[in-house]
C-alpha positions in Angstrom: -30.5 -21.3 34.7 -26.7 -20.3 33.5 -24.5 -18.1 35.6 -22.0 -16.3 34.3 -18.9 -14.3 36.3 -18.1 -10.7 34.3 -14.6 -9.6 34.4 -15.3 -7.3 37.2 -16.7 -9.9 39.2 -20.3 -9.5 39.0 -22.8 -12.2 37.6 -25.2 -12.6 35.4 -28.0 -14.8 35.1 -29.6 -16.4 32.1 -32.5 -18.6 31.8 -31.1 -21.0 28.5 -27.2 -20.8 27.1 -27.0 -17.4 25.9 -24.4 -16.6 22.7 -21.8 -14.3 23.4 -23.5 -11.1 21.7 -26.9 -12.0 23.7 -24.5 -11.7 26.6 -23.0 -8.2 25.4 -26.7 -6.6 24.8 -27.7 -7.9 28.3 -24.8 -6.0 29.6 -25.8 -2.6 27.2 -27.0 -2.2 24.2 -23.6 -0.3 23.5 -21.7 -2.7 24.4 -23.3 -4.6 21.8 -22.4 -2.8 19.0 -19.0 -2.3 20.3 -18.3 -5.9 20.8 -16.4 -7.9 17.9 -15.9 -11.3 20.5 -16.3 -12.6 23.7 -13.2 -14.4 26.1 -14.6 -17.7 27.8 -12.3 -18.8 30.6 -9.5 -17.5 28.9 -10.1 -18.0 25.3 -11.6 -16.1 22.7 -14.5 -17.1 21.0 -17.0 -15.6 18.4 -19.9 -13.3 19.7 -22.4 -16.1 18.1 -21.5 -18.9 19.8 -23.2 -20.0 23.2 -21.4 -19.7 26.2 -21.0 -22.5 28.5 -22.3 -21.9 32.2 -19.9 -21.0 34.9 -18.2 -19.0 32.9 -15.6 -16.2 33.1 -16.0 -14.0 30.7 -14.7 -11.0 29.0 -16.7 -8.8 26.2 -13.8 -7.5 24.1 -14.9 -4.3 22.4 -13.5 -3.1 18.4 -11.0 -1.1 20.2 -9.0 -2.8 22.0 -5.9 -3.9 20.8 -7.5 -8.1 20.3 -11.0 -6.6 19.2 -8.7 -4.8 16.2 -7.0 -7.8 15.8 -10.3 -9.3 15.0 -11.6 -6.8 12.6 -7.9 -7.2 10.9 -8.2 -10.9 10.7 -12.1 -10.7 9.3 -10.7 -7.6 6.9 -8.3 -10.1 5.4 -11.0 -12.6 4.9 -13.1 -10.2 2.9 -10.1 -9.0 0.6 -9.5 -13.2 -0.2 -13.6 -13.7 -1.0 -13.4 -9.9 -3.2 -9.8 -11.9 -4.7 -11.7 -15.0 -5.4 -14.8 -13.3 -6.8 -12.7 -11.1 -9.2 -10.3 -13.6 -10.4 -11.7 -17.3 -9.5 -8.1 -19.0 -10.6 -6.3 -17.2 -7.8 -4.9 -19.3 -5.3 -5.4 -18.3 -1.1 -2.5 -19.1 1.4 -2.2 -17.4 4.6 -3.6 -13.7 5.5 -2.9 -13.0 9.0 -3.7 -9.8 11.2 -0.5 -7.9 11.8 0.7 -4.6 13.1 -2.0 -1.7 12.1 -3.6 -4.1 9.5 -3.2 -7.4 7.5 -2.2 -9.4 4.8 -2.6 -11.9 2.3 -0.2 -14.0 0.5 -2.3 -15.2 -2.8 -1.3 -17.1 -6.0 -3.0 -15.5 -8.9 -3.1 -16.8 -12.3 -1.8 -13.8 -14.0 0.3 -11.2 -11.5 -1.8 -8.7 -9.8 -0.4 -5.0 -9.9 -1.4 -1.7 -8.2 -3.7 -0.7 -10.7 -5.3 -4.2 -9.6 -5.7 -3.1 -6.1 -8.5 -0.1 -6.4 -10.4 -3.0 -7.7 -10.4 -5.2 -5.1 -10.9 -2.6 -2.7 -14.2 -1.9 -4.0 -15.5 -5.4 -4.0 -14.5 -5.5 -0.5 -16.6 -2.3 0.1 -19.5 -4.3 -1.5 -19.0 -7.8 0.6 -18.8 -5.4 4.1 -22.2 -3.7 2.6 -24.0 -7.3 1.6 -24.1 -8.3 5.1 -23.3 -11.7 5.1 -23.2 -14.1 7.6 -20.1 -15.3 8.9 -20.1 -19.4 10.4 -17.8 -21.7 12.2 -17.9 -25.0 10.9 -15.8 -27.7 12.5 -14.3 -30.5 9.9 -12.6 -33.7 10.3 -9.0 -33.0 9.0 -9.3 -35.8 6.4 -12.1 -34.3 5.2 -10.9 -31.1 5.1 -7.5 -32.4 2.4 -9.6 -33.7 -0.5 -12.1 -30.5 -0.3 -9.7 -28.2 -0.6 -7.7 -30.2 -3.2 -10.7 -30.2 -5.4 -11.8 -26.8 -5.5 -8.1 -26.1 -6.8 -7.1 -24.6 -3.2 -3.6 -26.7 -3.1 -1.5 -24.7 -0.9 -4.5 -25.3 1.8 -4.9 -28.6 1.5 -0.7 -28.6 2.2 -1.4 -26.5 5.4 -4.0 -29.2 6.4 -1.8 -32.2 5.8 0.6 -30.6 8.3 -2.4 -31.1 10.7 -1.8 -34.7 13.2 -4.3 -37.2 11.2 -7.8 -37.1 12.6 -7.7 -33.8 14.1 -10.7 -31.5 14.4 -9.9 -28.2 12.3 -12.3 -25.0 12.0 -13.4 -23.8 9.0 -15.4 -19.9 8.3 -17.9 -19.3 5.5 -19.0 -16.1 4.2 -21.1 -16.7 1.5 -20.0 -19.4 -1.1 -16.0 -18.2 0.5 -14.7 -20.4 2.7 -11.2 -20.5 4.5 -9.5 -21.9 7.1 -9.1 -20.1 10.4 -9.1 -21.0 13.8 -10.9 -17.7 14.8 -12.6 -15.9 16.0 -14.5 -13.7 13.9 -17.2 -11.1 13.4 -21.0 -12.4 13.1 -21.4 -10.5 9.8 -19.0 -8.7 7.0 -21.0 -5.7 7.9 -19.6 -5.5 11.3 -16.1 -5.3 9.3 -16.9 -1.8 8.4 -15.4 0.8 5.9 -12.1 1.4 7.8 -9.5 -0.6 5.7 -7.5 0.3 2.8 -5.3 -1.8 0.3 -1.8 -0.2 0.7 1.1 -2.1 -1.3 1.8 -5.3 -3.5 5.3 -7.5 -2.4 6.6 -10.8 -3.0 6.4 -13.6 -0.7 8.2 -17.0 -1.1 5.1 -20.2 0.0 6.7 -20.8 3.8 9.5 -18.2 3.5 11.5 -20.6 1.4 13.6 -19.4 -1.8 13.3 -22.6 -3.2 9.1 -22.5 -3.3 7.1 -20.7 -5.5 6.8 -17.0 -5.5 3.7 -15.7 -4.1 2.0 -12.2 -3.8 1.2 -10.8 -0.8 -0.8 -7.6 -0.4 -0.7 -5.7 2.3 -3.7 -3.9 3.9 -4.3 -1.6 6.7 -7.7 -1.6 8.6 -9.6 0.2 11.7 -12.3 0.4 14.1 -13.5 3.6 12.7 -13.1 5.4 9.5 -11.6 8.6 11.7 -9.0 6.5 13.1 -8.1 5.1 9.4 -7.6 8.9 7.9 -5.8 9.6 11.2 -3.2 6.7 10.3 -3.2 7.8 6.4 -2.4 11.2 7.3 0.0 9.9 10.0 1.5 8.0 7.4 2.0 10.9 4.7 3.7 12.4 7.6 6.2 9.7 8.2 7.1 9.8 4.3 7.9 13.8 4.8 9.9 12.7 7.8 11.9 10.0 6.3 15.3 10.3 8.0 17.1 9.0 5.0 15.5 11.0 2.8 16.5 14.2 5.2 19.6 13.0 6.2 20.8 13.3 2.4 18.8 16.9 2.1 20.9 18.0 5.2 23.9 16.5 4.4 23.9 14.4 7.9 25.1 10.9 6.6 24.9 8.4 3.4 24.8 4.7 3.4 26.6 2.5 0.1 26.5 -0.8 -1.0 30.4 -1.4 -0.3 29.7 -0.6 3.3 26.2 -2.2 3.7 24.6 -1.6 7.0 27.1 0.8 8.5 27.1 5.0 7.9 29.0 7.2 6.4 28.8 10.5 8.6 28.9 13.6 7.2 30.4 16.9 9.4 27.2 18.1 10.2 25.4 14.3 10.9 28.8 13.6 12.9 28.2 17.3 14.9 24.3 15.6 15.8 26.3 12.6 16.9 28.7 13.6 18.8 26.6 16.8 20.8 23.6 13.7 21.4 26.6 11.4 22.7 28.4 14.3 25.2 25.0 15.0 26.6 24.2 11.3 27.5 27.8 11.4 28.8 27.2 14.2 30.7 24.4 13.0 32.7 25.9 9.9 33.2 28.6 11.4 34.6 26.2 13.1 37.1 24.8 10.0 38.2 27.6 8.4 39.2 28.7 6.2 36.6 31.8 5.4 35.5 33.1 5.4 31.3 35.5 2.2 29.7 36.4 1.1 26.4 36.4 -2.4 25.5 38.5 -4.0 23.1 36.7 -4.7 19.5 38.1 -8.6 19.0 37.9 -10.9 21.6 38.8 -14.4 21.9 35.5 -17.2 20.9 36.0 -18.5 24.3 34.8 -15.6 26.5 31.4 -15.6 24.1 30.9 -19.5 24.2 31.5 -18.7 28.0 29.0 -16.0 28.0 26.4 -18.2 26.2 26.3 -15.5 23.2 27.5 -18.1 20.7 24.9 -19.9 21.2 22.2 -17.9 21.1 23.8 -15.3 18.4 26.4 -16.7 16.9 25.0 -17.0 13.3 24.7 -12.9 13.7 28.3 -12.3 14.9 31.5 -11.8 12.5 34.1 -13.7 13.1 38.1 -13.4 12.1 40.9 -15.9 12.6 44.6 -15.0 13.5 47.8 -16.2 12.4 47.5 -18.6 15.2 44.3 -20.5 14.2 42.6 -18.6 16.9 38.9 -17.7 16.2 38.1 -14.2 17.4 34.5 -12.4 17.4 33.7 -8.7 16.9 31.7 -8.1 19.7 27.6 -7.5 19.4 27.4 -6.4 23.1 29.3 -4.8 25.6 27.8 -6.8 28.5 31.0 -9.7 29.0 33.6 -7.0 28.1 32.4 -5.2 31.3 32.7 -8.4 33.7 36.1 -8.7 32.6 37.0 -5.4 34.3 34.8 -5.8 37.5 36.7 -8.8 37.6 40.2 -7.2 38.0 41.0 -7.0 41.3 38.9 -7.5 44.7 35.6 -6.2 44.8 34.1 -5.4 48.1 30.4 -4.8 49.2 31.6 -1.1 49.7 32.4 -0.8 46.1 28.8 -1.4 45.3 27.2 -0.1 43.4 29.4 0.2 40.5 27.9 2.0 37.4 30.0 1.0 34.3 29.3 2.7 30.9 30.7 2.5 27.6 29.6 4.1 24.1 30.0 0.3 22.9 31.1 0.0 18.6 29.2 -3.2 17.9 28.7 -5.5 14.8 26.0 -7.5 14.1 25.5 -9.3 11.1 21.5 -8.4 10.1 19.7 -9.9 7.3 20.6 -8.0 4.1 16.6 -7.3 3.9 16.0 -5.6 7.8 18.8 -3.0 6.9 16.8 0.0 7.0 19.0 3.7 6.5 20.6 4.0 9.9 17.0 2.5 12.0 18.5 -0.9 11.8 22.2 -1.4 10.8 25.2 -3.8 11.1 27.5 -1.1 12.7 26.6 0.7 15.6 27.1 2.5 19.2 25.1 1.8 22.0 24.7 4.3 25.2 25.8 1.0 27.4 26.0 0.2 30.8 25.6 -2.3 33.2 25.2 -2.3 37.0 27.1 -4.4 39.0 25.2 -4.4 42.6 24.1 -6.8 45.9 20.4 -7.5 45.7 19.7 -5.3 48.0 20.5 -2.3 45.6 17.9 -3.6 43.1 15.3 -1.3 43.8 17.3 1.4 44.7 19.4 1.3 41.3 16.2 0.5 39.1 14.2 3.6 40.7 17.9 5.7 39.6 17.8 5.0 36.6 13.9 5.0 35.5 14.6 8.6 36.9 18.0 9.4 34.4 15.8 8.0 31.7 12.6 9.7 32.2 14.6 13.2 32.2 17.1 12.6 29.1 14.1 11.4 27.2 11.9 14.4 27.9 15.1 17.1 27.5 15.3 15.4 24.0 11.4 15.9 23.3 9.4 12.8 24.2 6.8 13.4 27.3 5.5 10.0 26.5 6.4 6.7 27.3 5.1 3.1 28.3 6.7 0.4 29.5 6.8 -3.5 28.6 8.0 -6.7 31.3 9.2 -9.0 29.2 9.5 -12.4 31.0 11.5 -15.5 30.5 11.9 -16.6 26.7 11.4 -20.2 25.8 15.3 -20.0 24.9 17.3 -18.9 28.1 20.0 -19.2 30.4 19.9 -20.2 34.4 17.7 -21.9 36.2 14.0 -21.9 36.9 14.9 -20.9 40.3 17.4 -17.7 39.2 14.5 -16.6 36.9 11.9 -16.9 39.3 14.3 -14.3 41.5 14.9 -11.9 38.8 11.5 -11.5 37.8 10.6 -11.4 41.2 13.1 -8.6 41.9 12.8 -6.1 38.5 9.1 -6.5 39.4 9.0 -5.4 42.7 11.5 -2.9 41.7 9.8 -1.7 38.8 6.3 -1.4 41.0 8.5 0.6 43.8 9.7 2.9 40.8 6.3 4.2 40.1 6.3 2.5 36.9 3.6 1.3 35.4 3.7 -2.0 32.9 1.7 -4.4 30.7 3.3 -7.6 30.4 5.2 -8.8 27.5 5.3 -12.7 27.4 8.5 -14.3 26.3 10.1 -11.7 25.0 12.8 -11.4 27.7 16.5 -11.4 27.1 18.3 -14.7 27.1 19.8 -13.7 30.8 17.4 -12.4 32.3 14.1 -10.6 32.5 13.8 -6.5 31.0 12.0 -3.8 30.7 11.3 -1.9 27.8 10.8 1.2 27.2 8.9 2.4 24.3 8.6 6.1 23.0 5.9 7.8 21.2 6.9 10.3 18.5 4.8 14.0 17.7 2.9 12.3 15.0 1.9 8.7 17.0 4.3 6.5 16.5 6.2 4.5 18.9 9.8 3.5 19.3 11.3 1.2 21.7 14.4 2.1 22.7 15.6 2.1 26.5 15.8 -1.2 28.4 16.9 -2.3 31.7 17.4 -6.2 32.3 17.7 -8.3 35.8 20.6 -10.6 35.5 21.4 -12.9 37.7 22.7 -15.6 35.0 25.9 -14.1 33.4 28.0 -12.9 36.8 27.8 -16.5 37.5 28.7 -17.8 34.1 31.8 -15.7 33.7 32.3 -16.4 37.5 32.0 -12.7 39.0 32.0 -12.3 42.8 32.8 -9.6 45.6 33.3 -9.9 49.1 31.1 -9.5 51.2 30.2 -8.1 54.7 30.3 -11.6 56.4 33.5 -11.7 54.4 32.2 -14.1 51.7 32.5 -14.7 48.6 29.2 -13.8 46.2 27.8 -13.0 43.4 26.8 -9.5 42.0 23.5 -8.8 40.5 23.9 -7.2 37.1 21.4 -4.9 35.5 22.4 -4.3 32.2 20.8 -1.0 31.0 20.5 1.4 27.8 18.7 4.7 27.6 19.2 5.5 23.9 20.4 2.0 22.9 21.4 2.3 19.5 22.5 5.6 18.6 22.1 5.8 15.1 18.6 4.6 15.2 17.8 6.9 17.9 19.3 10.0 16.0 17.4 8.6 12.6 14.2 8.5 15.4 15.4 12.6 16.1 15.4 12.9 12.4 11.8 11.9 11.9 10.8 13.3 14.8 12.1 17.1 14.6 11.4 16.7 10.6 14.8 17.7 10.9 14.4 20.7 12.9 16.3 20.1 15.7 16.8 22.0 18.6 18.9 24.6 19.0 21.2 22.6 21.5 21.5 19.8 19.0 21.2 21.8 15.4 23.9 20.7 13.6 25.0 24.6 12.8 22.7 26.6 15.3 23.1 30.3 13.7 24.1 31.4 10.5 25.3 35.5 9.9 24.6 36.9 6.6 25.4 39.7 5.5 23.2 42.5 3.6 25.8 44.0 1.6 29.4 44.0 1.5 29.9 46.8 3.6 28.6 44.9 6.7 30.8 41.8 6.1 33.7 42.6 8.2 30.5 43.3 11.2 29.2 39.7 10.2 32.6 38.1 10.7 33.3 39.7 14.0 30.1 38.0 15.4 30.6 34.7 14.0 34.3 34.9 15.8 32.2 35.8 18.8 29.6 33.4 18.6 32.7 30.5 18.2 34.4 31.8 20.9 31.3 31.0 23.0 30.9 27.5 21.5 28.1 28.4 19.5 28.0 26.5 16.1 27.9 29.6 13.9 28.8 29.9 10.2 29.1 33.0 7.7 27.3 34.0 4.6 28.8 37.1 3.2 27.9 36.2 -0.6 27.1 38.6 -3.6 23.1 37.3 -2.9 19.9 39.0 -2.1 18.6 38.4 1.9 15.9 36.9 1.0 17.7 33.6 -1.4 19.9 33.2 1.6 17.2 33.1 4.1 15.5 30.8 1.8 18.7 28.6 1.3 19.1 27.8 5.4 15.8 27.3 5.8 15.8 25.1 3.9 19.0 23.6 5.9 16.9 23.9 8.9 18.8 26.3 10.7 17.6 27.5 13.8 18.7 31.3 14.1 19.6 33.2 11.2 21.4 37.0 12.2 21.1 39.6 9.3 23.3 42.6 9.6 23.1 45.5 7.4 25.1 48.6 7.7 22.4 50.0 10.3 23.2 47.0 12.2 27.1 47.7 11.9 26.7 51.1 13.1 24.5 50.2 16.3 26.0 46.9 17.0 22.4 45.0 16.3 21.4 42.4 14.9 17.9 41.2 13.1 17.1 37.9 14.6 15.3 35.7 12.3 13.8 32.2 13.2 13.1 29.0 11.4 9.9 28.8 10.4 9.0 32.8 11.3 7.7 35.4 9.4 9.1 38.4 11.1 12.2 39.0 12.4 13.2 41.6 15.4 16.1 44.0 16.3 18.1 43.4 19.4 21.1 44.3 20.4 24.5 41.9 19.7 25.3 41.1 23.4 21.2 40.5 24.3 21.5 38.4 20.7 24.5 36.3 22.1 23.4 35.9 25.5 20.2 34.8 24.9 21.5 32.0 22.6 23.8 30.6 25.0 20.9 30.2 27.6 19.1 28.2 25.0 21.4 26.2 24.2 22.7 26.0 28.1 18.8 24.6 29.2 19.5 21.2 27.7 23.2 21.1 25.5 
């Protein structure tokens, strides 16, 4: 008899060692069909392998993020064995599962182009449809070299002879393909299914080195379901409309050169976005008790070899020397800036907490091929602060600041968030000991917050454990952009302390935090968000007055004055044009409100209110008009 412990707890008994998708159909037949592999104390396996008894296992079902993993993974296998079967002198390399799809790095004989990928598609549609059976088979590693040598596969064979001598290795057939893979994978290329796409052709140097041949790689995207796959095309065409670099030229918000790579050129109304998004952080800052500095932009190598920065990022920071052979670093953080002023003067446990923010001008120096419009840049402003605080205040501070978050994010449009612990990364400062306290602490903080968190291994800051906290846009796609971090490392580093209320000396906890974090990637995120239809509060110009006919122009200019006067962005259009090209013109601008006056208008001191995107427009009177714009923009601005 075998007895096997479900995930829930429960057992289930078998007469002889059942394979994982016997196991799945005992469960439900459902279940069955759902399931793409099985976990076995810990690890996953494929559904047609026997389990062992005394077991713990795990069905993991085609969508889940691992089971799409799978389904990736076995995708990518298909599009090599449709490669191979269309053009037998290619070359296969790698072709892992990655982010909404997969894949494959190949060395053809003659260069594949799009035209090529239609093609290959198909056969891949054919392989899914001819069912065939997909096997583990377990080779000696020395065995594994000269195979793969001789059926002309050389950039396998090199990946094998990285493998320790005499080493086991898995290998996975389909058919007369065969590839190396240490699994797991589907029991059939049927189970695949339809749900996968060829998307785009790039090149890939063999390892990531320039000096190795150029390879192909063609990407892929594939899904549990042919619904979700025409949900993601259709999200995708979406994106492409949205492209904030492609709107942020339209609008006239910002350009980028090659003289200034990876910093922006604002235009007036991209610098009007920026500076209303930065005055509205400020302002509820402000309200939450935090205090504002300005840090210098050069400081002395020592502080950042001090810090532990150099270390860890000094290949990304710019560097200048001075007239006296000092090297000095433009800063990438704010974070040993601000413990430089806690550190002026005496702090006492009654000056705790202390809330310190900063819109931070940093410089990073980014790969030349990350630089993406103003998502990912070399020059930037973060919405920075840290919290200097006694451990005490941990929980008290985090559940503050989750809450300042959670309502600047929804007054800016996103209802929707999760949230990521990130624990130690292999690379760190501090002690075992201090990291076991931090991520102690943000947990138990985090947990008292209300928040709830899937865990994100290793990807913690070098400090100290974080949160992050990722957005969802209208059309599905997520951003991460807050943070908060327990840190425990650096006040000791750079040798921070306050008094305390036995009258000792210790040190403060610092929770470094960010709401927007990068503010040009968060306003390109706006962009692509609002398809540049922003909110009033934020709309770069929020009304526009145009003018019928001449006669109403001195009418139109007295209610832009009046509109300014209120701090209402408001500009005039008394041109020789019909309504209706001006209408169309600032549409096309996306502004929000447009006000057409007419001598009608004039004489009864109206205005016709028309709104982006509206078909109609309606009468109301000037004050109603004006009033009713400033409450708008008053809710949130």
């Amino acid at each position: 008899m075998v007895a096997l412990r479900l995930k829930d707890g429960s057992e289930r008994i078998f007469e002889n060692l059942p394979t994982g998708e016997e196991v799945a159909f005992a469960i439900s037949p459902r279940l069955a069909r759902e399931a793409v592999a099985i976990r076995v104390n810990g690890d996953l396996k494929d559904l047609n392998l026997p389990v062992p008894d005394a077991a713990q296992i795990d069905i993991i079902t085609k969508n889940t993020d691992e089971g799409l993993e799978v389904i990736r993974h076995d995708a990518a296998h298909v599009f090599a064995q449709a490669v191979k079967e269309l053009y037998p002198d290619t070359q296969i390399t790698i072709g892992p599962a990655i982010e909404n799809g997969f894949y494959y790095d190949i060395y053809p004989k003659f260069p594949l182009s799009l035209d090529d990928l239609p093609t290959i598609e198909q056969r891949m549609h054919d392989i899914v449809d001819r069912d065939i059976a997909i096997t583990r088979e377990e080779w000696n590693r020395d065995d594994a070299i000269p195979f793969f040598n001789n059926m002309g596969e050389k950039f396998k064979a090199e990946i094998i002879e990285g493998i320790p001598q005499g080493q086991v290795i898995s290998l996975y057939r389909q058919g007369e393909f065969i590839d190396l893979c240490r699994g797991p994978h589907l029991p059939t290329t049927k189970r695949v299914g339809h749900a996968f796409k060829l998307m785009k052709l790039a090149g890939a140097y063999w390892r990531g080195d320039h000096r190795n041949v150029m390879l192909q790689r063609i990407y892929g995207t594939a899904w549990a379901t042919e619904k979700q796959l025409e949900e993601y095309l259709h999200m995708l065409e979406e994106a492409e409309k949205r492209d904030h670099r492609k709107l942020g030229a339209e609008l006239g918000l910002f350009h980028m050169q090659e003289e200034a790579p990876g910093s922006v050129f604002w235009h007036p109304k991209g610098w009007t976005v920026y500076r209303a998004l930065e005055n509205f952080v400020r302002r509820r800052m402000e309200k939450a008790g935090y205090v504002e500095v300005k840090t210098p932009q050069l400081v002395d190598l020592s502080l950042w070899e001090a810090s532990g920065h150099w270390e860890k990022f000094g290949e990304n920071m710019f560097t200048v020397e001075n007239d006296e052979d000092k090297v000095l670093a433009i800063k990438p953080m704010n974070c040993p800036c601000h413990v430089q002023i806690f550190k002026q003067g005496l702090k006492s446990y009654r000056d705790l907490p202390l809330r310190m923010g900063e819109f931070g001008s940093c410089h990073r120096n980014e790969p030349s091929g990350s630089l993406h419009g103003i998502m990912r840049v070399r020059s930037f402003v973060q919405d920075d602060a840290h919290i200097f605080c006694t451990p005490d205040q941990i929980i008290s501070e985090t559940k503050s600041f989750c809450d300042l978050l959670k309502g600047i994010y929804q007054d800016l449009g996103f209802n929707e968030f999760k949230v990521k612990f990130s624990d130690r990364p292999e690379k760190r400062a501090g002690s075992d000991e201090l990291w076991d306290k931090a991520e102690h602490a943000l947990k138990e903080a985090t947990t008292a917050a209300g928040i709830e968190f899937s865990l994100n291994p290793g990807e913690g800051a070098f400090y100290g454990p974080k949160l992050e906290f990722v957005l969802k846009d209208c059309i599905g796609r997520e951003w991460q952009c807050g943070t908060l971090q327990v840190d425990y490392c650096l006040p000791e580093r750079l040798d921070a302390t306050y008094v305390g209320e036995d009258g000792q000396k210790h040190r403060p906890v610092m929770l470094h935090r960010a709401i927007l974090g990068s503010l040009e990637r968060f306003i390109g995120v706006l962009i692509e968000h609002y398809a540049g239809k922003f909110p009033l509060w934020l709309a770069p110009v929020q009304v526009v007055v145009a003018s019928v006919t001449t006669q109403a122009n001195d009418y139109a200019k007295t209610i832009q004055q009046q509109l300014l006067d209120k701090g209402i962005r408001a500009e005039l259009d008394i041109r020789n044009e019909k309504i209706p090209y001006k209408v169309r013109e600032h549409s096309l601008q996306k502004v929000p409100y447009i006000l057409v006056v007419g001598m009608r208008e004039a004489e009864e001191k109206t205005v016709a209110i028309r709104t982006l995107g509206g078909e109609h427009q309606k009468v109301v009177a000037l004050d109603q008009a004006v009033q009713d714009l400033l409450y708008q923009v008053a809710r949130v601005g």
